[in-house]
Structures are given as structure tokens and as C-alpha cells.
C-alpha positions as CSV (number, residue, x, y, z in Angstrom):
1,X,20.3,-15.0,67.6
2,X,23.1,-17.4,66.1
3,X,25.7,-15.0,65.4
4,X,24.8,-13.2,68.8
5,X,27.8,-14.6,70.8
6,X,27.8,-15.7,74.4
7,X,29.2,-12.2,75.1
8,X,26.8,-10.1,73.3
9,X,29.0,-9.5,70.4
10,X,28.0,-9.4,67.4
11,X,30.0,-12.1,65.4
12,X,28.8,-10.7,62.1
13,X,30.7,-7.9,62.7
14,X,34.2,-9.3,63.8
15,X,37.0,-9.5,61.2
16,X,37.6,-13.0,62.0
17,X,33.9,-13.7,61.2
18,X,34.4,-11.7,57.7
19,X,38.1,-12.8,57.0
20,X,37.1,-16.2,57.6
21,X,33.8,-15.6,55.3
22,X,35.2,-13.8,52.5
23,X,38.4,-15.4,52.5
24,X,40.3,-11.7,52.9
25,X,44.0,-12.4,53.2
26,X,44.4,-8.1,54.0
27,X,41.9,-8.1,56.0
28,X,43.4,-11.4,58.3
29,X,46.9,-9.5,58.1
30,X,45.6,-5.8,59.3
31,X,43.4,-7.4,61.9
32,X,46.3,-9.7,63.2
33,X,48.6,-6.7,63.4
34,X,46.0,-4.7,65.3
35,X,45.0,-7.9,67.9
36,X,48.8,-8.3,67.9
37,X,49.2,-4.9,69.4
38,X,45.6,-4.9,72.0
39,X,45.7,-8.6,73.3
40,X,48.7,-10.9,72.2
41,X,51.9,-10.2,70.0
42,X,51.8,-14.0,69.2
43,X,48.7,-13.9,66.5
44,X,49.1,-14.3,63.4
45,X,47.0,-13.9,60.0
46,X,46.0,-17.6,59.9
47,X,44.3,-17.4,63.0
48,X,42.0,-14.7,61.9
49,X,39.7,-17.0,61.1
50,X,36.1,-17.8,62.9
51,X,32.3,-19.2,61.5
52,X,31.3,-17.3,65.0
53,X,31.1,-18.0,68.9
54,X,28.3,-21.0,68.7
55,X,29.2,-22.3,65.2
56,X,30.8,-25.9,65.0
57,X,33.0,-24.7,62.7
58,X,36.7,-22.6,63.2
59,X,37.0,-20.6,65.9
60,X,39.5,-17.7,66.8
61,X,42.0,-19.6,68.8
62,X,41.1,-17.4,72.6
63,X,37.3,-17.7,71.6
64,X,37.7,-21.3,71.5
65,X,40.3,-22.5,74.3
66,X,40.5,-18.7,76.3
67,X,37.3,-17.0,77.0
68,X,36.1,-17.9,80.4
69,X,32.3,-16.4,78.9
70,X,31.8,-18.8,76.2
71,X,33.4,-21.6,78.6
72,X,30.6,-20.7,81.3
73,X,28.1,-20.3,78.7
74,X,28.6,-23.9,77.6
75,X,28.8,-25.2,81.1
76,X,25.2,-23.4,81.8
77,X,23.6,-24.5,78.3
78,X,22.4,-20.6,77.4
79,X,22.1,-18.9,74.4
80,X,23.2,-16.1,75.4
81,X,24.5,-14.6,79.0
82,X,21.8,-12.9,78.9
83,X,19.6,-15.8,79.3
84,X,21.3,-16.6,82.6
85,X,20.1,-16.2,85.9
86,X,23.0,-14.6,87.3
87,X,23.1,-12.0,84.7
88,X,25.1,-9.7,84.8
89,X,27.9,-11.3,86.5
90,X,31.6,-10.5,87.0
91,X,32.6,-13.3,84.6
92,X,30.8,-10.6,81.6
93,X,31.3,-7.8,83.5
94,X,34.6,-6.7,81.6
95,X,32.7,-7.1,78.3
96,X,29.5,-5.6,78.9
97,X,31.7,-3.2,80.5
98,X,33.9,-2.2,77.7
99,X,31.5,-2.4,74.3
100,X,28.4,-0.7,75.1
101,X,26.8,-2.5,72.6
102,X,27.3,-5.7,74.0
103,X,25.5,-4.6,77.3
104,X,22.5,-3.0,75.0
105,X,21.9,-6.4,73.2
106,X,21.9,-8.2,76.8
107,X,20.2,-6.1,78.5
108,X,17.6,-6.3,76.1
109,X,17.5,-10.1,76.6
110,X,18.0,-10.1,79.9
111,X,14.5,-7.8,80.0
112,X,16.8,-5.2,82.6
């Protein structure tokens, strides 16, 4: 459940998670360029770099000062969102929304 972020992601799966892991400079640079293009011209390769959502360690620069579901996540002391009460709820709606598989691994938690 570790690398199961807030969000239902799974971090295992995220480049930053495997960039930061494997220390893949091309995989940093492709992945940059792609987030570049979907969410914000301003990252670069350095930033592709994360030990995952509830890790201590690095984090993707959003994941740690941007997404308003790991912030409420902390605030609530889950583990995941859905282990909340007030799941599902418009602050995870746009996720569990978008990555179906997100919604599958919640749901399953969630017992919906």
C-alpha cells in the first residue's frame, strides 16, 4: 500500500518513480518533454525525480507543493483517499475521473 499514492496512482509506475530509481537521465528528459507539453512548459529533467507520494524522500515538485489530494490526504491522516469518509469527493474527482485505474484501486478500498 506504500507506493499506492493518495490519488490511487500507482507510483511504481510513474517515470519520476523509475527515473529517480534507476537513475535514467533519457528517461527524465523524454518524460520532462512530454509533462512539458500536458501540464507545465516550465519542467525540466532534474525534476523528474520522486521515491513516491508518501515517501520522505524527493518528490516531483507539484506532488509535493501542488496537489490539493496529497495536501488533503495529510491534513485527514489517510492512507489512501480511499480510506476517507467522504470518498469520493470533488477534491479526487478529476483523478479518479481521468485514470480509470486509479478509481479501480479506490474503489476497491473504499469497499464501493
Amino acid at each position: 500500500m506504500d507506493m499506492i499514492a493518495y490519488c490511487g496512482l500507482d507510483c511504481e509506475t510513474c517515470p519520476a518513480f523509475t527515473a529517480y530509481l534507476d537513475d535514467d537521465q533519457e528517461l527524465r528528459e523524454k518524460t520532462a518533454l512530454e509533462w512539458q507539453k500536458a501540464h507545465d512548459p516550465g519542467i525540466r529533467p532534474e525534476d523528474i525525480n520522486c521515491t513516491g507520494c508518501k515517501g520522505s524522500g524527493i518528490k516531483f515538485s507539484w506532488c509535493l507543493n501542488g496537489c490539493p489530494i496529497r495536501k488533503c490526504a495529510l491534513e485527514r491522516e489517510v492512507v489512501t483517499c480511499g480510506h476517507c469518509s467522504e470518498y469520493p469527493c470533488d477534491t479526487v474527482r478529476f483523478m479518479i475521473d481521468s485514470v480509470p485505474e486509479a478509481r479501480e484501486r479506490l474503489d476497491s478500498i473504499a469497499g464501493a
